[in-house]
C-alpha positions in Angstrom: -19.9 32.7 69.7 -16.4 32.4 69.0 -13.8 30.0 71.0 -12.7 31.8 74.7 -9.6 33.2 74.6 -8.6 32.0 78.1 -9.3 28.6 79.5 -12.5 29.5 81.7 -13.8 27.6 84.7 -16.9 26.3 83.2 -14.0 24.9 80.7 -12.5 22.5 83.1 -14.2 18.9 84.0 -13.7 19.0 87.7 -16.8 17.2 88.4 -16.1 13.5 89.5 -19.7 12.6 87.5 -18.5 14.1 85.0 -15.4 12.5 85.0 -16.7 9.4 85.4 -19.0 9.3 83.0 -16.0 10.5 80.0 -14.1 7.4 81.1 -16.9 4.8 81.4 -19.0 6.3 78.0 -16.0 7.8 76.1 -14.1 6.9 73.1 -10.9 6.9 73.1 -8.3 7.3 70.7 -4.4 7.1 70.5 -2.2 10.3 69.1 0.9 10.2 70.7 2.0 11.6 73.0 -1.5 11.9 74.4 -4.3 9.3 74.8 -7.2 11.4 74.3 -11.1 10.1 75.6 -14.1 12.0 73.9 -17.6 12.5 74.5 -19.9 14.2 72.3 -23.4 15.2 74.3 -26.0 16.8 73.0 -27.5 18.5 76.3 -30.4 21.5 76.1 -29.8 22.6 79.2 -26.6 23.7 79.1 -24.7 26.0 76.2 -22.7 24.4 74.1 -19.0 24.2 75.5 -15.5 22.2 74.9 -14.9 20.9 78.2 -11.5 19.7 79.0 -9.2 17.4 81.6 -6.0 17.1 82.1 -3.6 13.8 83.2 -0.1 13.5 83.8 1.0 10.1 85.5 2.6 9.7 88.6 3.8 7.0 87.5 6.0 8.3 84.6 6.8 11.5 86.0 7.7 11.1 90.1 8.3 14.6 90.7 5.4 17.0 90.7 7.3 20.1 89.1 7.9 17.7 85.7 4.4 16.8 86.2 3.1 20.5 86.1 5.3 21.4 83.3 3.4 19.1 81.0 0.3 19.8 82.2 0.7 23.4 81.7 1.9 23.2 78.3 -0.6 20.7 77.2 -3.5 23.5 78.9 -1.5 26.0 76.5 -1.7 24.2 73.1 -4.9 23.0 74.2 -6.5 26.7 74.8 -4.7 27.9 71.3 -5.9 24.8 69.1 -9.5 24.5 70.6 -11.6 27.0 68.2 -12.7 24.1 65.3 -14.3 22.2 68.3 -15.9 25.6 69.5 -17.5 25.8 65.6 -18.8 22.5 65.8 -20.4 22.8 69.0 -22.4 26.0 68.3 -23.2 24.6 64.8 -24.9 21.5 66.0 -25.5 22.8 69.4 -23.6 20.0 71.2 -20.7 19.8 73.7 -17.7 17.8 73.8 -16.0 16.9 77.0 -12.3 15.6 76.3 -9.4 14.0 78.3 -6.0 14.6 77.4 -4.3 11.7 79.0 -0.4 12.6 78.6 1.8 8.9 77.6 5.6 10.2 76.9 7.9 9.4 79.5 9.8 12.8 78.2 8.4 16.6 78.3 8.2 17.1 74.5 9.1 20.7 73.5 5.6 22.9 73.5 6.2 23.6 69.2 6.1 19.2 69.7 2.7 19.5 71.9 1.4 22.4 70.3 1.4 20.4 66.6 0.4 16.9 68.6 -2.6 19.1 70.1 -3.6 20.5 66.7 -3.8 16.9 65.2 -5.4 15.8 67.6 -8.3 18.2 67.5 -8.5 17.9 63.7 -9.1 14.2 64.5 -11.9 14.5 66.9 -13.2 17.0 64.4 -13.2 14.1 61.7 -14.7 11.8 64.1 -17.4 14.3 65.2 -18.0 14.7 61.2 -18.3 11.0 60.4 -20.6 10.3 63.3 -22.8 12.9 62.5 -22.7 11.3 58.7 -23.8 7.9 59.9 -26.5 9.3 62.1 -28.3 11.2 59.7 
């Protein structure tokens, strides 16, 4: 199966379990400008998906338009950069569910985000690789 086009419901963490457990049991890792949390699942009983959820602060951003901006460009680079974690997932039938935790205190320019997002990804891909490495 290749990688969604679109960034489909059953693509979103919305569930507060859910979110939950990726703060309490994920990893997190620093690649600025995001802090992104990962966890890897291997679960039967669903198909193997890249989940994602977004954050923006409050705190760093007070109004809510600034706040949507970022979010809406880090959904963007996201949904373009997403298709190595797709191959991963249907190769060893897992899924991930990741947290993109935006740390700026600026809105970085979307060709910015759009490289951050890619490095980011080909991180969690390294880390995915190495863990499965150790494991075997």
């Amino acid at each position: 199966m290749v990688a969604p086009e679109g960034l489909p419901k059953y693509e979103r963490i919305c569930k507060e379990n859910d979110i939950k457990a990726l703060f309490e049991q994920g990893v997190g890792v620093s690649a600025y400008p995001y802090r992104v949390i990962y966890l890897f699942r291997h679960d039967d009983s669903r198909r193997p998906t890249v989940r994602l959820l977004v954050s923006v602060s409050k705190k760093r951003f007070h109004h809510a338009v600034s706040r949507n901006r970022v979010k809406r460009l880090m959904r963007e680079a996201w949904r373009r950069n997403k298709a190595p974690l797709y191959e991963i997932c249907e190769r060893d039938n897992i899924s991930v569910d990741v947290a993109l935790v935006y740390t700026a205190t600026v809105i970085h320019s979307y060709e910015e985000m759009f490289t951050k997002t890619q490095k980011a990804v080909k991180e969690l891909v390294a880390r995915y690789e190495k863990h499965s490495q150790t494991a075997r």
